[in-house]
C-alpha positions in Angstrom: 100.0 83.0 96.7 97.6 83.1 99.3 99.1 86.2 101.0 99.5 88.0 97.8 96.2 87.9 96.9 94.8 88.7 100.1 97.0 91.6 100.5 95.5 92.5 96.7 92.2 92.3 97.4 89.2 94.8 98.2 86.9 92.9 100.2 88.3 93.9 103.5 89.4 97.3 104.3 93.1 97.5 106.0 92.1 100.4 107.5 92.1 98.8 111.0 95.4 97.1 110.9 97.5 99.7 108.8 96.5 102.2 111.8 97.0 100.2 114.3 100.3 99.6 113.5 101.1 103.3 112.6 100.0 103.5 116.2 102.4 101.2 117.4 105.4 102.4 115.0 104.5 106.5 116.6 104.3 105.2 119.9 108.1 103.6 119.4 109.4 107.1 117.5 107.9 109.0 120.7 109.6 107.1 122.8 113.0 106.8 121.0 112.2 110.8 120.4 112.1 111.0 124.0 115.1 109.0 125.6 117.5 110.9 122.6 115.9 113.8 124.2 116.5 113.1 127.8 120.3 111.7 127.0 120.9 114.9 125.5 119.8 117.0 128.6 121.9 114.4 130.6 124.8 115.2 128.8 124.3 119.5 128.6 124.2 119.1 132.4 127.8 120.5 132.3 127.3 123.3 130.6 124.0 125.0 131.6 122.5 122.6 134.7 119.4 124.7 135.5 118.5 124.8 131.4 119.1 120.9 131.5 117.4 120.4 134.7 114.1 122.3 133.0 114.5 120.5 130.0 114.4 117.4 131.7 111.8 117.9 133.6 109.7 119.1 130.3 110.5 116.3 128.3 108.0 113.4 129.8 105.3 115.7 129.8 106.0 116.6 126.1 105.7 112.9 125.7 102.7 111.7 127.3 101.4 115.0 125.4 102.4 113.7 122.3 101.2 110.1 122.8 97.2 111.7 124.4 97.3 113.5 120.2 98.7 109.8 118.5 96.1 108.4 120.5 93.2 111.0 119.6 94.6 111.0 116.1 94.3 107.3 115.6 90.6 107.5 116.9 89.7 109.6 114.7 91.1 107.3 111.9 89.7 104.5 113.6 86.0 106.4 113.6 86.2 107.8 110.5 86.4 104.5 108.8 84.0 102.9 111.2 81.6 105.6 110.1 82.3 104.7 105.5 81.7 100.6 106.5 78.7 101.7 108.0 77.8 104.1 105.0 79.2 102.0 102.8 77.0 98.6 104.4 73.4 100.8 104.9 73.9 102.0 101.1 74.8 98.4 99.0 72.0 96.8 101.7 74.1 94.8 103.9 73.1 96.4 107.1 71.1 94.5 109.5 67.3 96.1 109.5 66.1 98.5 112.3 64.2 96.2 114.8 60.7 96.5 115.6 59.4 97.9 118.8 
């Protein structure tokens, strides 16, 4: 019960943990993206080697491409609801008060 109501409640944003494991869950579809990608080049090296040669040379840097625009994109997320709590705490008076010089 205690989970449940946890989970149910609005007293602490999920904000933090629901990205950071979107993070984690991209990170693992750009890397299973990835090795499908590299098997397939493998495998068309019969065919066409000098298209499957470029291909697999293009493929790590389309992933660490794609994991530098997860990891901008998470920011972002990660910013953006840095910057409500802090809205949200200087509004309802919860923020700590400017100090004195």
């Amino acid at each position: 019960m205690g989970f449940l109501s946890r989970f149910l409640s609005f007293d602490k944003s999920m904000a933090t943990t629901l990205t950071t494991l979107l993070y984690y869950l991209g990170i693992a579809a750009i890397a299973w993206h990835g090795l499908k990608k590299v098997w397939f080049w493998i495998t068309y090296l019969d065919n066409d080697w000098d298209t499957a040669l470029w291909g697999l040379v293009k493929t790590p840097f389309a992933m660490i491409i794609s994991l530098i625009i997860l990891r901008v994109l998470a920011e972002y997320v990660l910013a953006h609801f840095r910057i409500d709590k802090s809205l949200h705490d200087q509004v309802t008076g919860r923020a700590a008060p400017p100090k004195a010089d």
